[in-house]
N, C-alpha and C positions, 0 to 999 in steps of 0.2 A: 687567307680567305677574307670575305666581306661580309660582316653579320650583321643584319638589320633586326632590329629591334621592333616585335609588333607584338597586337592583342588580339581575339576573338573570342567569340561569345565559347561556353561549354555547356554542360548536361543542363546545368540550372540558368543559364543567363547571366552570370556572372565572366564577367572580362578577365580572361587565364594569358597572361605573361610567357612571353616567346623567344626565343632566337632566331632566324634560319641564317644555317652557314651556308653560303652561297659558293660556289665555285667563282676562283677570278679567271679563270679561260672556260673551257668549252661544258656545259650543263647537261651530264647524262641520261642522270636520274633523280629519282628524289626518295629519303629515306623520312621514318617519322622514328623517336631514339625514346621509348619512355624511361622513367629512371625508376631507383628504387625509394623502397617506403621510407614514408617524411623528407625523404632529399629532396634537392631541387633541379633544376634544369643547368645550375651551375659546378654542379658536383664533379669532381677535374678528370673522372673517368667518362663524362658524358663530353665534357670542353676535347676532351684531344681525341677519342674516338668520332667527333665528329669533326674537329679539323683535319684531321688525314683524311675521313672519306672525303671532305672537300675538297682538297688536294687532286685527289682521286675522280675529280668531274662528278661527285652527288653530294646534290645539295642535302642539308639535315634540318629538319626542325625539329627541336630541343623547348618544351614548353612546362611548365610547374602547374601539377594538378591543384584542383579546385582545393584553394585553403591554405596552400604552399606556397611557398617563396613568396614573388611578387604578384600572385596570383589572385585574385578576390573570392569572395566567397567564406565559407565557414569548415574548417577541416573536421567539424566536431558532427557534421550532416552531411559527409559524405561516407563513403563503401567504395568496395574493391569491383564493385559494378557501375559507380558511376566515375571509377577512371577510366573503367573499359567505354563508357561513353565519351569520357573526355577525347581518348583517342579515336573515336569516329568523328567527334566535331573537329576536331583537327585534321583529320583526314577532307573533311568536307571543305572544309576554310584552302586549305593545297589545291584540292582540286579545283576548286573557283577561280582559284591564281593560274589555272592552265598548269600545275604542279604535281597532278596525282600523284602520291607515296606508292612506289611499286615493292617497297623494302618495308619491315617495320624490326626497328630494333628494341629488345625491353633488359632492363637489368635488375634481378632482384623481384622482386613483386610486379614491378613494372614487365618483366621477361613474362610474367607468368599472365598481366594483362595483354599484352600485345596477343597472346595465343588465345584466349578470348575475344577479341575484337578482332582477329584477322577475317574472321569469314562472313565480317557486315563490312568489311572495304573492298569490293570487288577490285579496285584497282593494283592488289597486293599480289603479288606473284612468291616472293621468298618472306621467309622470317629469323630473327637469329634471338635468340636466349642467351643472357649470360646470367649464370651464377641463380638459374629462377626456382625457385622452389615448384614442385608437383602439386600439390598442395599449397592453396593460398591461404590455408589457416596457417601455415606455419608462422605466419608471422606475428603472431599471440605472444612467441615466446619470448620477445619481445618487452612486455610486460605483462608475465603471466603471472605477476605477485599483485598483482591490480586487478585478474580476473574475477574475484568473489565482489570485489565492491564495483565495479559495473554492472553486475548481473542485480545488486542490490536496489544501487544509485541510480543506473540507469545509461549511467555514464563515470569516468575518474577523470582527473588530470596527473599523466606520467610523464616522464622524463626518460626521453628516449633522443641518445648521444648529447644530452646538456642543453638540450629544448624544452619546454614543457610544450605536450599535446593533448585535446582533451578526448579522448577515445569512446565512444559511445557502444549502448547494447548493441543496435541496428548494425555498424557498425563490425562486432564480432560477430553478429548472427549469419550475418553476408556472408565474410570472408570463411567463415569454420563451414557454412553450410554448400559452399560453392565446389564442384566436381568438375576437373577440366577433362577428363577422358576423352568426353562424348566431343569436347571442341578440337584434343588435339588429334583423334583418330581421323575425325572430318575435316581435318586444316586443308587438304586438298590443295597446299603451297609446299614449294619445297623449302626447311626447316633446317638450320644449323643450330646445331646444340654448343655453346661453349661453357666449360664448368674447370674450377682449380681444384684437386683431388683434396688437396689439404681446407679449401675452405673449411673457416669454424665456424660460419652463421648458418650456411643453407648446405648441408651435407652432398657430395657428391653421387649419393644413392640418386636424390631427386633426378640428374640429369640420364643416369640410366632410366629412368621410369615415365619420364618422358621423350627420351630416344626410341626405349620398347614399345610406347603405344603410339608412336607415329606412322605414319607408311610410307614408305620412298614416293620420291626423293630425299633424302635427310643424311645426317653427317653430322660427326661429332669430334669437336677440337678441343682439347685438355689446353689450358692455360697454366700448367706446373703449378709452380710455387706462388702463383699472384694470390694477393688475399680477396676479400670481398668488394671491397669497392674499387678495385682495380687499383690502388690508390699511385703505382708506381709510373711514371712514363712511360718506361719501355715494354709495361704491359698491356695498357694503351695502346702504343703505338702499332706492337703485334697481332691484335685483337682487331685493330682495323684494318690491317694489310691482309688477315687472312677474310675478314668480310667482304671486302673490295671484291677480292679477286675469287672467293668462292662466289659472289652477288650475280659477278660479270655471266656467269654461265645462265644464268635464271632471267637475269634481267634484261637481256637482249638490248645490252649498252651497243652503241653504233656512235664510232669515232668521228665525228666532224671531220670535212677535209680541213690538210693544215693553211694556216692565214697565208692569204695572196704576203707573195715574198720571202716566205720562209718556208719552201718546200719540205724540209724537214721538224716544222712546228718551233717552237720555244722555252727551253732546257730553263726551270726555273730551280735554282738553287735558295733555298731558305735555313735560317737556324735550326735547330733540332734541341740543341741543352746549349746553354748559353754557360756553362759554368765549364764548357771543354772549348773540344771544333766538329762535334759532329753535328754535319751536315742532312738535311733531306734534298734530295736531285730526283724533281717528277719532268721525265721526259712526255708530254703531252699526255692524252689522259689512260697511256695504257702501260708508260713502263715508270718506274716507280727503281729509285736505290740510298744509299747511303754513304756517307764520304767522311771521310774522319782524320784523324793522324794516329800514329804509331803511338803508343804508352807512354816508351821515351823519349817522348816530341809534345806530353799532354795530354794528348789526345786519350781516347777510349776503344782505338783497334776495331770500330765496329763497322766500316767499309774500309772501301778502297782510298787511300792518297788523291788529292787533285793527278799529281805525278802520273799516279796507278794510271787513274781515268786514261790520261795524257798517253803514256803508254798503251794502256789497252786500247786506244783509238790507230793509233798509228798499226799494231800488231791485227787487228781484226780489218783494217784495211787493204792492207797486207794479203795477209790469207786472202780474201776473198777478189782483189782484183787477180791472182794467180789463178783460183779455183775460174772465175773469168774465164782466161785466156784460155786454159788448158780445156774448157770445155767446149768452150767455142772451134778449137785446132781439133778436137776430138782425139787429145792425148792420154792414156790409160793413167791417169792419177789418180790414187786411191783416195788419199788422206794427206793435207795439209797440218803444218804445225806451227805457229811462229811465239818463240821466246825473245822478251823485247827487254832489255836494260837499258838503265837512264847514270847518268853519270855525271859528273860537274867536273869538267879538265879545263886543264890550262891552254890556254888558244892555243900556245906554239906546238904541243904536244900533239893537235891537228894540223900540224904543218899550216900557221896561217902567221906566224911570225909576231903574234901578241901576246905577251901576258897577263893577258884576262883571261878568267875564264869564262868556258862556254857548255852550251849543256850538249851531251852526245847520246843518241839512242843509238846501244846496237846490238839487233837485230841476230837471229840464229834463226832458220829457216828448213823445215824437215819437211822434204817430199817423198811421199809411199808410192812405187806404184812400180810399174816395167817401161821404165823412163829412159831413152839414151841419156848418152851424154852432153848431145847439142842440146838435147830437149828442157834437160836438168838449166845447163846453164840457159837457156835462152826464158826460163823460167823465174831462175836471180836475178836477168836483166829485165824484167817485166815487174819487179816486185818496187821497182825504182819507180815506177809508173804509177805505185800507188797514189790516189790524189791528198792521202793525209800525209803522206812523206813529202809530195811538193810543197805541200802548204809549208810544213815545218822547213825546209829548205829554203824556200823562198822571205820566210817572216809571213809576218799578217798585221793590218791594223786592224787595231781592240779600239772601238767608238764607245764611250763612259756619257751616261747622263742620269741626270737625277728624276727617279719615279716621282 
């Protein structure tokens, strides 16, 4: 993905520090991702749930509320109302780009702002929660051994994850005193809920109690074992494959035709864990998979082999110039089947009188139906016809250049 680095104004006039992950092919939609309390817009669950949706043709802006990260302003004079403002200046700032946010993602306290502030962005159609509390005092608890001497002081300075913060009354008064019901009964967007059962910070009650008081459309995905801040990759990476594609149904994504000359678009292969071989394979911006090696190869088992791929191209070719023929003849074929093996043999052992070896796909081929028997075989002889089986017959040149 391509991430440009910018600023805009928020609630107070102060310049709040940004990302947007941009898509490098076709630009579907646009999401806005708040994070949770005291993080910032770089927290490694907000960086890869928003590189996969890029991946995925929607761009993300990822930005650090007032006081945060690189962000200006003073975090000791802000409230849990004027992040919910941050996120409509940021909505605003998109929309000026010809960007509207039709998605708002929030995580954490940040989950529970986005529900708040969805119904001042007209341009939002879906919303997603991870891990957000019901309640936006819950995050007192936080440092609730510092609660008497704010209420004293006026304000403390705590230590929340090895920061110091400085936490004001106005501050708690906000967040304990704020009731989302009334926002999330009226959300009038459709709502995914996602929550880890074992979460320790924000108990999994909260995501039923915001599931209960919403109205369809809504929907609700368990994230198992992941902890609070998503902190693992592959819960990331899950977390945005089921946003994506639950988005698509709300967000009325519409596929770009594919680029003059590549009728079938541009199979981009990138890393995934640089510590294995698994792969990410986004076939243009609507099919989405994963490529890897076997355990005993290294690898992590969590797709298919290049090979597999290889195979599975030639075997679904297969099938489907048969189903072809046989529909077009108007031959009673119920169900096709094709089982495809890959092998490494010795040339001569394909009768071509070398000892080198060569690679052999073969093919088992299962037709259902009330099929003669010219029919069957004239069906075997059609599957020869497939065009991934000429190509691999034939060879192909592979053209290498450097991005």
């Amino acid at each position: 993905m391509a991430t440009e680095r910018i600023t805009f104004a928020g609630h107070s006039g102060d310049l709040l520090a940004a990302r947007l992950d941009m898509p490098e092919g076709p630009h579907l939609a646009t999401a806005l991702f708040a994070h949770c309390f005291t993080c910032s817009k770089d927290i490694a669950a907000a960086r890869r749930i928003s590189g996969r949706l890029a991946m995925m043709g929607i761009a993300v802006l990822r930005f650090d509320f007032t006081g945060l990260g690189h962000s200006g302003g003073e975090f000791a004079n802000t409230s849990f109302t004027t992040n919910a403002r941050d996120l409509e200046f940021a909505a605003t700032y998109l929309a000026g780009r010809d960007m509207a946010p039709s998605l708002l993602i929030g995580h954490s306290l940040g989950g529970a702002a986005v529900l708040r502030a969805a119904g001042k962005i007209d341009s939002v159609r879906a919303v997603v929660t991870i891990g957000a509390p019901f309640d936006p005092g819950h995050v007192t608890h936080n440092f609730s051994d510092a609660l008497e001497q704010i209420a004293s002081d006026g304000q403390a300075e705590v230590d929340l994850g090895g920061r110091p913060f400085t936490i004001s009354q106005e501050f708690v008064q906000d967040v304990t005193s704020e009731r989302l019901e009334p926002a999330i009964a009226g959300l009038k967007r459709a709502l995914l809920v996602m929550h880890a059962p074992r979460d320790s910070v924000v108990d999994i009650s909260n995501a039923t109690r915001i599931f209960t008081t919403a109205k369809h459309p809504k929907s609700f995905v368990t994230l198992d074992d992941a902890d609070h801040l998503i902190s693992r990759p592959r819960d990331a990476e899950y977390a945005a494959e089921v946003i994506a594609a639950w988005a698509g149904r709300y967000l009325h994504l519409r596929p770009p035709a594919p680029p003059p000359g590549a009728p079938e678009g541009v199979i981009r292969v990138s890393e995934a864990d640089q510590s294995g071989f698994l792969q990410d394979v986004q076939s243009g911006p609507d099919h989405h998979m994963l490529a890897d090696e076997p355990k005993a190869y290294g690898g992590s088992n969590r797709g298919m082999s290049p090979y597999g791929f290889l195979a599975a191209g030639l075997g679904a070719c297969t099938s489907m110039t048969i189903r072809m023929y046989a529909r077009r003849k108007g031959w009673p074929l119920d169900h096709v089947s094709v089982d495809v093996r890959h092998d490494k043999v010795h040339a001569q052992d394909a009768s071509s009188g070398s000892t080198d070896k060569i690679d052999t796909f073969r093919r088992r081929i299962a037709l259902e139906g009330d099929l003669t028997e010219d029919q069957r075989a004239k069906l075997l002889q059609i599957a020869d016809k497939c065009p991934v089986h000429r190509t691999l017959e034939r060879g192909a040149t592979v053209v290498t250049e450097l991005a």
